[in-house]
C-alpha positions in Angstrom: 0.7 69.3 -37.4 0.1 72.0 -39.9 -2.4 73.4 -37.5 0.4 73.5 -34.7 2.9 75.2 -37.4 0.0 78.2 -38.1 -0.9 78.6 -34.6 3.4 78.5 -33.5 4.1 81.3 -36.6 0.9 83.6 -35.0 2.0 83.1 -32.1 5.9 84.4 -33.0 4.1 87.5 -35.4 1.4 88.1 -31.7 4.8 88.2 -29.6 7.0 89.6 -31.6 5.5 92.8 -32.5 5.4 94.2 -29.5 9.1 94.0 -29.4 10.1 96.5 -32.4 9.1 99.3 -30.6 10.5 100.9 -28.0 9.1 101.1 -24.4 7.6 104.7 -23.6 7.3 106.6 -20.0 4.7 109.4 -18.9 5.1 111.9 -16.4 3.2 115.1 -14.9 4.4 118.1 -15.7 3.0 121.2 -14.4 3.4 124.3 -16.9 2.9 127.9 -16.3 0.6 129.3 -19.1 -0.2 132.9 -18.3 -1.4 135.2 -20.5 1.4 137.5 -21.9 1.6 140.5 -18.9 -1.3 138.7 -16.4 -0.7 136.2 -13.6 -3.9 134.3 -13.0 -4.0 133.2 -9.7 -5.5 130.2 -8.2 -8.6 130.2 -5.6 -6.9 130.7 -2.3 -3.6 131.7 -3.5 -0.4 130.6 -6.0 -0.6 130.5 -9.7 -3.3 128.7 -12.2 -1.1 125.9 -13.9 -1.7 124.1 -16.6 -1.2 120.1 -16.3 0.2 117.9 -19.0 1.4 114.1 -19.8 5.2 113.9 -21.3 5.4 110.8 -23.4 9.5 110.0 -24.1 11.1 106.7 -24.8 12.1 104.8 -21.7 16.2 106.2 -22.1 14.4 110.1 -21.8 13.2 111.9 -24.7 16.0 113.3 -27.8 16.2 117.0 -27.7 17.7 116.7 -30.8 14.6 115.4 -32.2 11.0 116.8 -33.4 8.7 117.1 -30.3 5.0 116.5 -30.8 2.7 119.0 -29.2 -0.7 117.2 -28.6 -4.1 119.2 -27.7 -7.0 117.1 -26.5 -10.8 117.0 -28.4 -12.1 120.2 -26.4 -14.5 120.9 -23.4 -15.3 118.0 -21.3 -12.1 115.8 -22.5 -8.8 114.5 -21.2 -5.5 114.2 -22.3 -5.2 110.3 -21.1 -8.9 109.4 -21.9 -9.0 106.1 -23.6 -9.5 106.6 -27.6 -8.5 109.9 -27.7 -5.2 110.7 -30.1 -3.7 112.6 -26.9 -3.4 108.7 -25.4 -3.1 106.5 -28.2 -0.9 108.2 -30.6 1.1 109.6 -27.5 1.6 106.4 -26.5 2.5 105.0 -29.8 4.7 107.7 -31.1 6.9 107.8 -27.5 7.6 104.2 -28.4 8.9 105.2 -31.9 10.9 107.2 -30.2 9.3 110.7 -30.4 8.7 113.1 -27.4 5.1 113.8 -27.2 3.2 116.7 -24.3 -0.3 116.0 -24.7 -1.6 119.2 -22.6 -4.7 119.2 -20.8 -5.7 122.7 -21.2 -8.5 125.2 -20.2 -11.1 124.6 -22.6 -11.0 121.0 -20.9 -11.5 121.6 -17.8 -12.5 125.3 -17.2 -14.3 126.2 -20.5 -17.2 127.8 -18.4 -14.5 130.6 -17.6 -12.2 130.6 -20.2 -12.5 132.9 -23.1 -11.7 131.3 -26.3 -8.8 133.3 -27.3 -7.0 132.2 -24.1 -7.1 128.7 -25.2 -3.4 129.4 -27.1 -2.1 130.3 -24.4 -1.8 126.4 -23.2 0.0 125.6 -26.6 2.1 128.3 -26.0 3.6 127.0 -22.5 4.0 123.4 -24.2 5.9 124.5 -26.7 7.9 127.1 -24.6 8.6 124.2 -22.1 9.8 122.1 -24.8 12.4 124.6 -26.1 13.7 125.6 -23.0 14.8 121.9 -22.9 16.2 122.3 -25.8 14.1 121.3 -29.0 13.7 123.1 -31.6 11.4 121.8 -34.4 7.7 121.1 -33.2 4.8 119.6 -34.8 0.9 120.7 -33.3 -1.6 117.9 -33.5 -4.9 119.3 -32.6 -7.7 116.8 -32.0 -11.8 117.9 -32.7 -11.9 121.2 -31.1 -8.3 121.0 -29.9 -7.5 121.4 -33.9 -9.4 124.5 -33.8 -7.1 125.9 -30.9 -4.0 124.5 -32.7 -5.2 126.8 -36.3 -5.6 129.7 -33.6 -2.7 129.4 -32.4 -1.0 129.5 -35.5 -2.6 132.2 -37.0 -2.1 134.5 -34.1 1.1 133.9 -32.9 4.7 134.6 -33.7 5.9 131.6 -32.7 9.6 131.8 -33.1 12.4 130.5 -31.5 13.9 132.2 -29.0 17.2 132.6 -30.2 15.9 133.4 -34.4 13.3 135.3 -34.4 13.0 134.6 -37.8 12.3 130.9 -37.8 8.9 129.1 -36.8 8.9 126.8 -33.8 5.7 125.0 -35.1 7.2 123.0 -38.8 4.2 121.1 -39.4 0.1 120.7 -37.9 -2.2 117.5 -37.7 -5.6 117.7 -37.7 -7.8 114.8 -36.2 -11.3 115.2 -36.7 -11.3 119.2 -36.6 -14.3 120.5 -35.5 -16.4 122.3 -38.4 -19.5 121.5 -38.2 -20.0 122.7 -34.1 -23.3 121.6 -33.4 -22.5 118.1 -34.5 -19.7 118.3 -31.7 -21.6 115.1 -29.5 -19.6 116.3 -26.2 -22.0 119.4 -26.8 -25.7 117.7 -26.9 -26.7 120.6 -29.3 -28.2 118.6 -32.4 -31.5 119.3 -30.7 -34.5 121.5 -32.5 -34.2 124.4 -29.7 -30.7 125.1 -30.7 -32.0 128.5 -32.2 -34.0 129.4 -29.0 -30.8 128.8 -27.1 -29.0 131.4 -29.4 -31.7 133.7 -29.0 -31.6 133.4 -25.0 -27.4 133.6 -25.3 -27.4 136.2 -27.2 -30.0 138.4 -25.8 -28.3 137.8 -22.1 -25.1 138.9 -23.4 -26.6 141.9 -24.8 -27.9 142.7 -21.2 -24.8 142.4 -19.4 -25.8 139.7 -17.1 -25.2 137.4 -19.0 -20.9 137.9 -18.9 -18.0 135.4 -17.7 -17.9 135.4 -14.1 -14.6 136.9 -12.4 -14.0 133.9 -10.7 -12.0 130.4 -12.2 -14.8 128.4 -10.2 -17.4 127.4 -12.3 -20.7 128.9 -10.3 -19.1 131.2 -8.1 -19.3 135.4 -8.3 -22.8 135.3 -9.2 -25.2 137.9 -8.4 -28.9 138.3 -8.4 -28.2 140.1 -11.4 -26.6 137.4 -13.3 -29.0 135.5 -15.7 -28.7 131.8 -15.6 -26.6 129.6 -17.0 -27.2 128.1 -20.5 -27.9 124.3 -20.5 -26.8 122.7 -23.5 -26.9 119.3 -23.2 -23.8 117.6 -21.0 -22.6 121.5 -20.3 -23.6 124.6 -18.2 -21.6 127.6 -18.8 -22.8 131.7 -18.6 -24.4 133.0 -22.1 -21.0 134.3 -23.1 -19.2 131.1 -22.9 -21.7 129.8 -25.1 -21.7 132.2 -27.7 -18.1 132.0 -28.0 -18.1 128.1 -28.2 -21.4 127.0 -29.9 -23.0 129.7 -32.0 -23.0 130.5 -35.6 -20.5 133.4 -35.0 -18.3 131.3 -33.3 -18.3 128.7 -36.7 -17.7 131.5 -39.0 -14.9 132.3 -36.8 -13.7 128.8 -36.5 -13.8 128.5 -40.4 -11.9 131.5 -41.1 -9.2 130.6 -38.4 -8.4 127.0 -40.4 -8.2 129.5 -43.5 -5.4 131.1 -42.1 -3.3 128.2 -41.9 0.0 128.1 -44.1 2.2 125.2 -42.2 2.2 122.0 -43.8 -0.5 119.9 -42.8 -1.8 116.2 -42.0 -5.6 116.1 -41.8 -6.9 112.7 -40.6 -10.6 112.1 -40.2 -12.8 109.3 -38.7 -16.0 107.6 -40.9 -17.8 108.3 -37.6 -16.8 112.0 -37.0 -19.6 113.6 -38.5 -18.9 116.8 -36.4 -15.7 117.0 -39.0 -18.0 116.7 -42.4 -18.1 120.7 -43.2 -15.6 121.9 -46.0 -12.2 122.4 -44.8 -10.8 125.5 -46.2 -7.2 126.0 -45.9 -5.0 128.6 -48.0 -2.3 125.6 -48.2 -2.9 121.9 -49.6 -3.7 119.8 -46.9 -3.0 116.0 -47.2 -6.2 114.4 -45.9 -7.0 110.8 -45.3 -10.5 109.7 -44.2 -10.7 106.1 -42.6 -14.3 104.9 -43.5 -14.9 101.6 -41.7 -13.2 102.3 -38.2 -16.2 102.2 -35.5 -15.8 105.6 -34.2 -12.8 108.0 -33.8 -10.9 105.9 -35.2 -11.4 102.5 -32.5 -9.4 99.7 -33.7 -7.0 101.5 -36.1 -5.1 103.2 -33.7 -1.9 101.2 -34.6 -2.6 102.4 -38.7 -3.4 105.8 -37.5 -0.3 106.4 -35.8 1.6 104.8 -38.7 0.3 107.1 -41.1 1.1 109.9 -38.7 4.9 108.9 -38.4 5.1 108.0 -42.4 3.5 111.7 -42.8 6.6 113.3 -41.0 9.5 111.2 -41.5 8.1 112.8 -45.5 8.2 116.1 -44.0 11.6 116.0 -42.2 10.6 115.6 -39.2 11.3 111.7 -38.6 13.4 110.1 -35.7 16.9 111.6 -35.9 19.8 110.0 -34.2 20.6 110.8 -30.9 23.7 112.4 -30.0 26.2 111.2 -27.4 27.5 114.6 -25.2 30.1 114.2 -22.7 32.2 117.1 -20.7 35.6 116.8 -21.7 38.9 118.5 -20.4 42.5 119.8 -20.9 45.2 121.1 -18.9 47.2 124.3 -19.7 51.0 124.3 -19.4 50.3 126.7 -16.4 47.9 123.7 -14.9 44.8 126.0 -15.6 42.2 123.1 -16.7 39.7 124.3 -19.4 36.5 122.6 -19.9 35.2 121.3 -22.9 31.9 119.6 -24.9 31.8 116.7 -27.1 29.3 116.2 -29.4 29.7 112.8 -31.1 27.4 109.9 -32.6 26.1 107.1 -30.5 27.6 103.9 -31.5 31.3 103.6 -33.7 32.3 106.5 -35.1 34.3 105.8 -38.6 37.7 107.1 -37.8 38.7 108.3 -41.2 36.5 111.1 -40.5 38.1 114.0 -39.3 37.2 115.6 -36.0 35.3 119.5 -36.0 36.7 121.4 -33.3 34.2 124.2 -33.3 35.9 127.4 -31.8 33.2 130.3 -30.7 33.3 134.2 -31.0 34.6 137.0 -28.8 32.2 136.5 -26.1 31.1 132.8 -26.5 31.8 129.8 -24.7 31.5 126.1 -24.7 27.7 126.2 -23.8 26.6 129.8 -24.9 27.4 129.8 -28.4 26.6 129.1 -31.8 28.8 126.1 -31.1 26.2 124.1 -29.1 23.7 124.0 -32.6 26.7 123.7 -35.1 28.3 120.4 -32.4 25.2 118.1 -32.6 23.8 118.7 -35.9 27.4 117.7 -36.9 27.2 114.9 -34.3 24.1 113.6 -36.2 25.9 113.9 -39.7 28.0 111.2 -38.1 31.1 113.4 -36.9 32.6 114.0 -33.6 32.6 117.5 -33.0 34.5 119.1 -30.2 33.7 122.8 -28.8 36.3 124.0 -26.6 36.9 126.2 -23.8 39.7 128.2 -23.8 41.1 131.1 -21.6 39.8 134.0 -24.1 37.0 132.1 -24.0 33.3 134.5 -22.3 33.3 138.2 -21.6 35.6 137.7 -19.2 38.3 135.8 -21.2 38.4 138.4 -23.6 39.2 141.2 -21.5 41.6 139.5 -19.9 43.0 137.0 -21.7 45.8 137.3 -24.6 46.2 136.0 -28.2 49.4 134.0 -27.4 47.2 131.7 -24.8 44.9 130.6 -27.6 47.6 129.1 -29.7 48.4 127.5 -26.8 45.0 126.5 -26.1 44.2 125.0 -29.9 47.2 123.1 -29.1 46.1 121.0 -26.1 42.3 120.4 -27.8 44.1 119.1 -31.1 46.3 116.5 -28.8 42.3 115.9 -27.2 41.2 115.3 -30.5 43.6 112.8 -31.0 42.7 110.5 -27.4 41.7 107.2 -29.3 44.5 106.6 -32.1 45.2 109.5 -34.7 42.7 111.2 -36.5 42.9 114.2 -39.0 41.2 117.7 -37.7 39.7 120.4 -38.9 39.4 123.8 -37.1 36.2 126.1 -37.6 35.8 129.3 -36.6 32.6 131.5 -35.6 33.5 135.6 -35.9 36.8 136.1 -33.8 37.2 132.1 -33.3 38.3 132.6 -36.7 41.0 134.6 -36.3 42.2 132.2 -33.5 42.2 129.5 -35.8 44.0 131.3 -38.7 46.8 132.5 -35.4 47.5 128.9 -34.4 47.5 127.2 -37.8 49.8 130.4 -39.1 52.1 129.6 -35.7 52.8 126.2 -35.7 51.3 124.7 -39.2 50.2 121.6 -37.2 50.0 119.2 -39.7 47.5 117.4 -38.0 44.9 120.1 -39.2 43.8 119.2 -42.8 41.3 121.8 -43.3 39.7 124.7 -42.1 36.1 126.3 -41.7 35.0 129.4 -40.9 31.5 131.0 -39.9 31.6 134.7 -40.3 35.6 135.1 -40.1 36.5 138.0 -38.3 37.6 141.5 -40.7 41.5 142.7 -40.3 40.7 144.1 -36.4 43.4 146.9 -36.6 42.0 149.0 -39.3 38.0 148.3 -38.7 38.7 149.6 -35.4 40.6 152.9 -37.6 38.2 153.3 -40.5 35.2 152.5 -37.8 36.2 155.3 -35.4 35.7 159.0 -35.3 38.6 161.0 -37.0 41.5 161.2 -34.4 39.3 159.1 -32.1 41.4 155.3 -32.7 45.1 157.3 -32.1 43.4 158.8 -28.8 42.5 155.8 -27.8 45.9 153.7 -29.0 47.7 156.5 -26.8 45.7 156.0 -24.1 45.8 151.9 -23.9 49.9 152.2 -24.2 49.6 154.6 -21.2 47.7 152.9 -19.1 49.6 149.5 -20.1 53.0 151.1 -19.2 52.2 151.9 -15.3 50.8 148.4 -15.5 47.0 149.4 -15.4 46.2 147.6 -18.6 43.1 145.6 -16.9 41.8 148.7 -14.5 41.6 151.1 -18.0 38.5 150.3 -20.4 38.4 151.8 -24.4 34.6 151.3 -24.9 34.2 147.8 -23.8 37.3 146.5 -23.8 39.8 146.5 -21.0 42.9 148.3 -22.3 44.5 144.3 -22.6 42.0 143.2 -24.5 42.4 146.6 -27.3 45.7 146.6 -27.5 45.7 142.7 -28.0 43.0 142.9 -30.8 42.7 146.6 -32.3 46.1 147.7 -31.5 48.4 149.0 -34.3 50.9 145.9 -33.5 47.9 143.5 -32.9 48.4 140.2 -35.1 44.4 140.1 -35.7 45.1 141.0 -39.3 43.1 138.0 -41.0 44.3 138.9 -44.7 47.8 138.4 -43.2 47.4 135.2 -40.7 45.7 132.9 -44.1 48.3 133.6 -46.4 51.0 131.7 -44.2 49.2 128.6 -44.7 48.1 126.7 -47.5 44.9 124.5 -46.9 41.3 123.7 -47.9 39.1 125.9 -46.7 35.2 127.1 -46.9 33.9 130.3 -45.5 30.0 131.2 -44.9 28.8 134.5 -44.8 25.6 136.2 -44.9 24.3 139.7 -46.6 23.1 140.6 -43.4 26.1 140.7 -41.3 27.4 144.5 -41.3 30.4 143.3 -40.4 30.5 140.9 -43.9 30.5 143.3 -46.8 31.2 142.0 -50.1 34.4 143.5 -50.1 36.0 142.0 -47.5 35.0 138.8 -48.8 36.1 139.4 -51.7 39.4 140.3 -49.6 39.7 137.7 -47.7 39.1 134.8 -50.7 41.6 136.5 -52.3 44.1 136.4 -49.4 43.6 133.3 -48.4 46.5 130.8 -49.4 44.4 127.4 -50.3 41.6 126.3 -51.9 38.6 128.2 -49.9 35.3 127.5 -51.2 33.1 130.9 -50.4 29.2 130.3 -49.5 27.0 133.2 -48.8 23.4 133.2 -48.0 21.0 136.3 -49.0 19.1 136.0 -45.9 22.6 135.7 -43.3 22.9 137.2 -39.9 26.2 137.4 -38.0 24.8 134.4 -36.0 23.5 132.1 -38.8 21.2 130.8 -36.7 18.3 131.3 -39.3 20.5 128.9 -41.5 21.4 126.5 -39.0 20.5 123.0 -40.7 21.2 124.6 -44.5 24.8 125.9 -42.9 25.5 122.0 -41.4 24.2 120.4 -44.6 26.6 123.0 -46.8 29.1 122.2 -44.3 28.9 118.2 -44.6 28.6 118.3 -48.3 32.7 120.1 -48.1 33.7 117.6 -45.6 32.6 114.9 -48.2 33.9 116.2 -50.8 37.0 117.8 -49.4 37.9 114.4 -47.0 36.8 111.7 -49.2 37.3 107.7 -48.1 34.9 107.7 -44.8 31.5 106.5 -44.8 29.5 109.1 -45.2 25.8 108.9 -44.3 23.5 112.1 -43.8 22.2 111.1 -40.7 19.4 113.4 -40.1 17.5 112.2 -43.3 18.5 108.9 -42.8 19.6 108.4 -46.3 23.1 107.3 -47.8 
């Protein structure tokens, strides 16, 4: 019987297991990874593409997640080869929940014609791929020489997001066996005692010029009877050049000094059997490093532990599994019957309702998807709130030239009743740039009292006089004169001041223009908190200063050294700043910061 009890409780812990994790998928994607100016074509026509496996959860991958960049062990490998981290831990971590691209580049499968420094060009089109869908935060795993093309990478790239040039894409590096000692590499077969007779013979071909990469992407082909012979070393054949580049002592030096360049936090996990990896690793940044002594060979039969430490390593490093955001299209109907589209952001799963909901209003030319609101929606989505960004008739280029400031009080109106689909809930209106002086214009027109509080991202100055004390002398009355010209023969949209339609400056620089900010927040008296950054030129400290002091309520004034108009270098410190008001400022709902994942 007790044998039937042990062998029914292994059975539950054998079954189980499986179960905690989620299932993954894997597709082929095809990625374009041409040099920066070049197109390499393809033999017989069309591009040279570079193939890769996307690992995602079985629901799709969460773009509002890390994404795990994967290259493979180097010449002669594959991305889905059993034993390699590109499969197991791709595998592993997709069922955790992560999105992983393990990328089977050049130096795989075309080393004989690749030069070394095109190798980053691979990582480069994984982790462009990947943002263009949306993430933003990226970790490089670099496996044996793979890890070698990661540190390269790294160290001669910008690698910055598209939209901040200021911030890194890549937030943290693993490094699985990383190649240091290069002759030890066993794909290579160069442990032999002619290894120095082979450099001679490399070198010396080089030196003649026939010993060169061939033009061609097919390994053999463009030869010419002045073309030395390949270099054998071992399990490869590749021209003199190749092997230089790869395999000689130059090329280690190199190597070395490319890991020395690395400053991104980094994971550094190395086999008992990986003797290729046994060289001093020289880093100018502490590297955590864990050696696992008794596995039988990169790391056979602790795959499972391996990943674990790899997904203990960044959950440490902020990059853990966030919460996925629920985002639905929502819309509202004008009084006119115009319908205006909007985007929810919201958790997945019950939403407390005592929290209030963030309508996010954009700037003078943004809209519902091409905004600062997009970022600001499901980072406050993951903080647990519902977030709303909303499209109104000013809203895009095209709104603004056309549309007028009585419309958007209107406007805030209907997405406030939207807000409230569900049962009542308390809102708060935040502003970026001129959504801020939209806000300030409805709350100052109809003191909703279903608005508790209000936020605002670089608040638009008193429009009127800028566009004065901005302006040439005599240039803002010219331009006043000729607006209220063109207005009275009813040619205010055909007229343009600068790049405004004659609407639009009247509506927001004109002398009777209600865009005076100062003015709008003193009609109305509630909590408020205002970011700003040093390097807006539109955010001096004296309109800060100015507008603090005008505003009626309690405003709480943030502003960060390193601030752009756009905040987008701030993004998660701006949400976190914001969250810490709303719980503070709205107290009595569960609050739970969601992207750390602690109470």
């Amino acid at each position: 019987m007790r044998a039937l009890v042990r062998w029914l409780a292994l059975a539950l812990v054998l079954f189980a297991a499986p179960a905690l994790a989620q299932p993954f998928k894997m597709e082929i994607i095809q990625l374009p990874s041409d040099p920066p100016g070049r197109i390499v074509e393809a033999p017989g026509g069309g591009r040279v593409t570079t193939p890769a496996a996307l690992f995602t959860p079985v629901g799709g991958g969460n773009i509002h997640g890390p994404a795990i960049v994967m290259l493979s062990t180097g010449p002669g490998a594959h991305p889905l080869e059993a034993g390699q981290a590109s499969r197991f831990a791709a595998e592993r971590l997709a069922a955790r929940g992560y999105t992983v691209l393990s990328i089977y580049g050049k130096l795989e499968h075309d080393f004989p014609t690749v030069r070394f420094e095109d190798t980053v060009w691979a990582a480069k089109a994984g982790i462009d791929y990947l943002e263009m869908s949306g993430y933003e935060d990226f970790v490089l795993v670099g496996q044996d020489y793979g890890a070698i093309v990661a540190a390269q990478y790294l160290s001669s790239q910008p690698d910055t997001l598209i939209d901040n040039g200021g911030e890194k894409r890549v937030k943290a590096v693993i490094l699985i066996n990383p190649v240091i000692q290069l002759r030890a590499f066993p794909r290579a077969g160069l442990m032999g005692n002619d290894y120095a007779a082979r450099v001679a013979v490399a070198q010396a071909s080089v030196a003649s010029g026939r010993g060169l990469y061939p033009k061609s992407l097919e390994p053999g082909q463009g030869a010419s009877p002045q073309t030395d012979p390949w270099v054998g070393n071992g399990v490869f054949v590749q021209p003199a050049e190749a092997f230089m580049e790869l395999w000689s002592p130059a090329a280690q030096a190199r190597n070395l000094a490319v890991l020395a360049k690395l400053d991104t936090p980094g994971l550094v996990l190395l086999s008992g059997k990986a003797a290729w990896s046994s060289g001093p690793l020289v880093t100018a940044k502490a590297l955590t490093t864990v050696r696992y002594a008794n596995d039988t060979g990169n790391f056979a039969g602790q795959e499972a532990v391996v990943t674990s430490k790899i997904a203990d390593w960044l959950a440490a490093h902020d990059l853990g599994i966030r919460p996925a955001v629920e985002v639905t299209m929502v819309d509202v109907t004008t009084n006119s019957g115009r319908i205006l589209q909007g985007v929810r952001y919201s958790p997945l799963g019950k939403v407390d309702p005592r929290r209030p909901v963030i309508i996010l209003i954009s700037g003078r030319v943004g809209d519902t998807i091409q905004s600062s609101t997009h970022w600001m929606g499901w980072r406050l989505a993951q903080k647990g709130y519902v977030a709303i960004a909303p499209g109104m008739r000013i809203s895009g280029v095209a709104g603004f030239q056309s549309s007028r400031l009585t419309e958007v009080t209107e406007d805030i109106g209907h997405w406030v009743d939207k807000a409230q689909a569900g049962g009542p809930r308390r809102v708060v209106l935040a502003g970026h740039s001129n959504g801020g002086i939209w806000l300030s214009t409805y709350i100052a027109d109809t003191h909703d009292k279903r608005v508790v509080g209000t936020i605002y991202i670089a608040p638009t100055r008193d429009s009127p006089s800028y566009a004065r004390d901005h302006s040439p002398p005599g240039q803002y009355d010219r331009d006043v004169a000729t607006a209220r010209a063109a207005q009275a023969t009813g040619h205010d949209m055909d007229v343009a001041i600068g790049l405004m339609s004659v609407r639009a400056f009247l509506d927001n620089n004109g002398p009777d223009a209600r865009t005076v900010h100062t003015a709008a927040v003193r009609k109305f008296d509630l909590p408020g908190i205002s970011f700003t950054g040093v390097h807006d030129p539109l955010m001096s400290q004296d309109f800060v200063d100015a507008f603090g002091a005008a505003y009626r309520g309690k405003l709480t004034s943030v502003r960060y050294e390193n601030g752009s108009h756009g905040m987008r270098e701030n993004k998660n410190r701006l949400i976190d700043d914001m969250a810490a008001w709303l719980r503070r400022t709205f107290p009595g709902a569960r609050h739970r910061n969601r992207i750390a994942g602690t109470s």
